[in-house]
VOPAGU-2260 file (C-alpha; in pm, 1 decimal, decimal comma):
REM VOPAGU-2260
SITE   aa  ch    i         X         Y         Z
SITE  UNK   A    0       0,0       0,0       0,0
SITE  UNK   A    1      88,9     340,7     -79,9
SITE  UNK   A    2      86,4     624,9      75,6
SITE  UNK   A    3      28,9    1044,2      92,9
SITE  UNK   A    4     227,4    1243,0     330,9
SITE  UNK   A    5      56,6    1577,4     394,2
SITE  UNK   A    6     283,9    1773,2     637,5
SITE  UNK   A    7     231,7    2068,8     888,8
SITE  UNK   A    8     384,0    2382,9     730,3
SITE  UNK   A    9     611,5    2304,1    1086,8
SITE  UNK   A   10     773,7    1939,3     988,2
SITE  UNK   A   11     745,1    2050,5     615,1
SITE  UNK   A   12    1135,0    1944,2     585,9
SITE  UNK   A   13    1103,4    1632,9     838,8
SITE  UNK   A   14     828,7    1477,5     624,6
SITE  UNK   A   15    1011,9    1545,3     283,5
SITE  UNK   A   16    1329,9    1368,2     445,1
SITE  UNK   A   17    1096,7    1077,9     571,9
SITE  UNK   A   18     925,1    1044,3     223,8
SITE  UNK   A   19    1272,7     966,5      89,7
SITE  UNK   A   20    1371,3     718,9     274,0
SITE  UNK   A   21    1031,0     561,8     286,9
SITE  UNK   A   22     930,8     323,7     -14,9
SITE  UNK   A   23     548,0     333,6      47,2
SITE  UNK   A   24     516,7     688,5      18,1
SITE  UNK   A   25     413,4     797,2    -314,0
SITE  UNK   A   26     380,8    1124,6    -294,8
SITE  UNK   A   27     434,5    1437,2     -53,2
SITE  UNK   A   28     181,2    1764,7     -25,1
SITE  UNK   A   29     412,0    2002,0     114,3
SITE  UNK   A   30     333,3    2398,2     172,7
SITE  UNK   A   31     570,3    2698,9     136,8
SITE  UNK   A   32     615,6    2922,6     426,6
SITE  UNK   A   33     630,6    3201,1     209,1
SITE  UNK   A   34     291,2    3261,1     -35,4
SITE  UNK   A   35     166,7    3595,8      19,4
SITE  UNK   A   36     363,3    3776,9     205,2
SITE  UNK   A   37     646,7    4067,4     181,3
SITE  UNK   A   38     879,7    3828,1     327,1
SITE  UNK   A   39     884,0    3617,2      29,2
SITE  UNK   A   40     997,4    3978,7    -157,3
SITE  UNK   A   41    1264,0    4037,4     108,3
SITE  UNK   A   42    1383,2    3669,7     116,0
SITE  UNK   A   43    1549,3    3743,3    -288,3
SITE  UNK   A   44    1796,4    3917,6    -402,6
SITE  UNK   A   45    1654,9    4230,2    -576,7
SITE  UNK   A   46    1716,6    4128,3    -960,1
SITE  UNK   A   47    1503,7    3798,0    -890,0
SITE  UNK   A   48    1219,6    3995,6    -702,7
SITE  UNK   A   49    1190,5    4215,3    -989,3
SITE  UNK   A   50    1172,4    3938,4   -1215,1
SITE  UNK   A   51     915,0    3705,7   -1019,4
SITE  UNK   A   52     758,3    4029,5    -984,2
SITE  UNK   A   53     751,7    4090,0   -1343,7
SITE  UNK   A   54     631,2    3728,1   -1423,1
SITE  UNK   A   55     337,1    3795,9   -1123,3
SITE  UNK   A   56     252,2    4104,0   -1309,5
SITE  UNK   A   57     224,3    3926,5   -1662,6
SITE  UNK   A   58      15,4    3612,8   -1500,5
SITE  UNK   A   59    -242,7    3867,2   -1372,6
SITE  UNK   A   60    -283,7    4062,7   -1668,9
SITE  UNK   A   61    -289,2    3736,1   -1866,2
SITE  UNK   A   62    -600,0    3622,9   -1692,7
SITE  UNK   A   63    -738,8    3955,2   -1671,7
SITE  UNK   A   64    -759,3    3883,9   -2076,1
SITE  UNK   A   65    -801,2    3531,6   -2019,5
SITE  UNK   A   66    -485,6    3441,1   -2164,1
SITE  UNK   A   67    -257,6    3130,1   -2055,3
SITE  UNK   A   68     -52,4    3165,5   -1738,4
SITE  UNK   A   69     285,6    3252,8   -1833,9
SITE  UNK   A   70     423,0    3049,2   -1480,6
């Protein structure tokens, strides 16, 4: 039997290390600690906040014409 490890945003890293080491897990939900937030535009170097920013930017506007998402 397989199975589905679905971590506390806590023991994210403790369950990814466990899921490799464990055969019978198949696959791992795991959430980021940083999804809407200005920590997650602090925590990069400028160049690559301007550019996820910049790809962010494009995504919205995309759906706003219901375009693909370019991420």
């Amino acid at each position: 039997m397989r199975h589905l490890a679905l971590p506390a945003w806590y023991s994210t890293i403790a369950t990814l290390a466990t899921a490799v080491d464990d055969q019978n897990v198949a696959a791992v939900i795991s959430q980021c600690l940083f999804t809407d937030d200005i920590a997650s535009s602090l925590a990069l170097d400028p160049l690559s906040s301007l550019k996820v920013t910049a790809l962010a930017l494009h995504d919205q506007l995309n759906f706003l014409l219901r375009n693909v998402p370019v991420v």
